[in-house]
N, C-alpha and C positions, 0 to 999 in steps of 0.2 A: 305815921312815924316810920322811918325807916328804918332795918334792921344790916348793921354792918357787922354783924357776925358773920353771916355768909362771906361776904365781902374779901374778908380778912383770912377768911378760911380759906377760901379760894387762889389766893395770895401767897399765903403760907404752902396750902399744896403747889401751885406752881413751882415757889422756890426750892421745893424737897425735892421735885423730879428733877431740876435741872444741877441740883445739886449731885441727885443719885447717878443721872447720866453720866455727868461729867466729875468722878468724885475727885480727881488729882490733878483737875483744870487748874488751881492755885498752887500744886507743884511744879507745874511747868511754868511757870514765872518764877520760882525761887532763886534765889543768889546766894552764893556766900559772900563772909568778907574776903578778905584775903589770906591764902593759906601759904603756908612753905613746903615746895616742892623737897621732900626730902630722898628720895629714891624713884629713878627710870629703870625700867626692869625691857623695854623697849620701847617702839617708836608710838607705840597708843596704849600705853601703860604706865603708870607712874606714882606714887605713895606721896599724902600731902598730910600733914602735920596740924590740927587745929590748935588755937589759943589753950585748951584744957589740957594737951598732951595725947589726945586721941588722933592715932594714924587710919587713914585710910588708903586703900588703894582705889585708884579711878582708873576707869576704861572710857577711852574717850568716845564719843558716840560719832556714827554715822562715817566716819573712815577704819580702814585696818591696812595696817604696815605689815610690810614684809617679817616674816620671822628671823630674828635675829641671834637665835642660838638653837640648835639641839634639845630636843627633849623626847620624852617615849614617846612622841604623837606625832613632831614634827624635825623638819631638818631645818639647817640656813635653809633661806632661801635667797634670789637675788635681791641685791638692793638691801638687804635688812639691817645689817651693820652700818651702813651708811645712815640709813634711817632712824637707826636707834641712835646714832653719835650725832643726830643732827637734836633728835629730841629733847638729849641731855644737855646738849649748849644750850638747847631754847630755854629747859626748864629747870635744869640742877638747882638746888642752894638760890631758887628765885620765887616770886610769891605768885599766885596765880588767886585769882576768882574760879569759880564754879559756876556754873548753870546748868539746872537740871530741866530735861525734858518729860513729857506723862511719864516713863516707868524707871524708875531710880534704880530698881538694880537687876543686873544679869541674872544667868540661872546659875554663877559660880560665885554670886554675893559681890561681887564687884560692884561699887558706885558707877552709873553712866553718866557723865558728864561733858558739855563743852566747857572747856576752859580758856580762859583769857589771861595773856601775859597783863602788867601794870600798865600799860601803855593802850592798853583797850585789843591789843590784837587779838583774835581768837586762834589760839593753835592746833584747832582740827582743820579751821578755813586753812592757813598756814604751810600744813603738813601735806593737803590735797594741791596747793598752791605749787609750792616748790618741788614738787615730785616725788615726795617720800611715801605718799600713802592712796592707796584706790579710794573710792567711794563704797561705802556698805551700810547702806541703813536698812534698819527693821523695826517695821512697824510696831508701836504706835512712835517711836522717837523718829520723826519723819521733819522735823520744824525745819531743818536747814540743807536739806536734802538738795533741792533744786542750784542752791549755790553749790556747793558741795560739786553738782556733774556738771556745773559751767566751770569751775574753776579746774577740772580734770581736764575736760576736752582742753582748754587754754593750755594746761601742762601737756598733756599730750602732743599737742600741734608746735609748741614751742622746744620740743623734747625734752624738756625739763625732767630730773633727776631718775629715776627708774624709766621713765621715755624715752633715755637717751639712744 
């Protein structure tokens, strides 16, 4: 007679370790539905609205735009105004999806997110596209990185927006 305890156990340990490895594998698939972008604060920042009334604010992942205003930390810098004013046409009073990648938030509690206009475009690809934003990923939110520096050098060689 056979005994399928082992079996089972063995089974069950496999799936616990690769659950432990990989425990936010099942957050980097996640989606939202669709939210309302209700404030840009600049070109890779922005507050979205969920169905219950809870606001978040998102940091888009894997680009960063120029600074767009003075603060105790930072100045203008070039291109940042531009960048930010391009963000808010993209995104003001418009609804966006969410996708998260393994680590959901920054170390200043910010949501990291790519986001997707209604029409499926992504506005981080977008923002690296048209010249408003560098490439800057860190690890582990790495998923779209390699598009991310194809789409740079294109802006780059094309002198698109800050390349100009």
């Amino acid at each position: 007679m056979m005994n399928f305890a082992k079996p089972s156990y063995f089974l069950f340990l496999a799936f616990f370790l690769i659950s432990t490895l990989h425990p936010l594998e099942g957050l980097a698939q996640s989606k939202t539905g669709l939210l309302l972008v209700t404030k840009v604060s600049d070109g890779d920042t922005f507050w979205v609205t969920y169905p219950s009334g809870k606001e978040e604010k998102i940091r888009l992942i894997g680009i960063n735009t120029p600074e767009s205003r003075k603060t105790g930390r930072t100045e203008v810098e070039y291109f940042g105004k531009e960048a930010s004013e391009y963000a808010k046409r993209l995104l003001l009073n418009k609804r966006v999806r969410l996708e998260f990648d393994v680590q959901k938030y920054d170390r200043y509690k910010r949501t990291l997110a790519y986001a997707y206009l209604e029409s499926g475009q992504m506005i981080n690809s977008l923002l690296v596209k048209e010249g408003y934003a560098t490439v800057a990923t860190y690890p582990p939110n790495v998923r779209y990185q390699e598009l991310f520096q194809k789409l740079e050098r294109e802006a780059r060689s094309a002198r698109r927006g800050l390349w100009r």
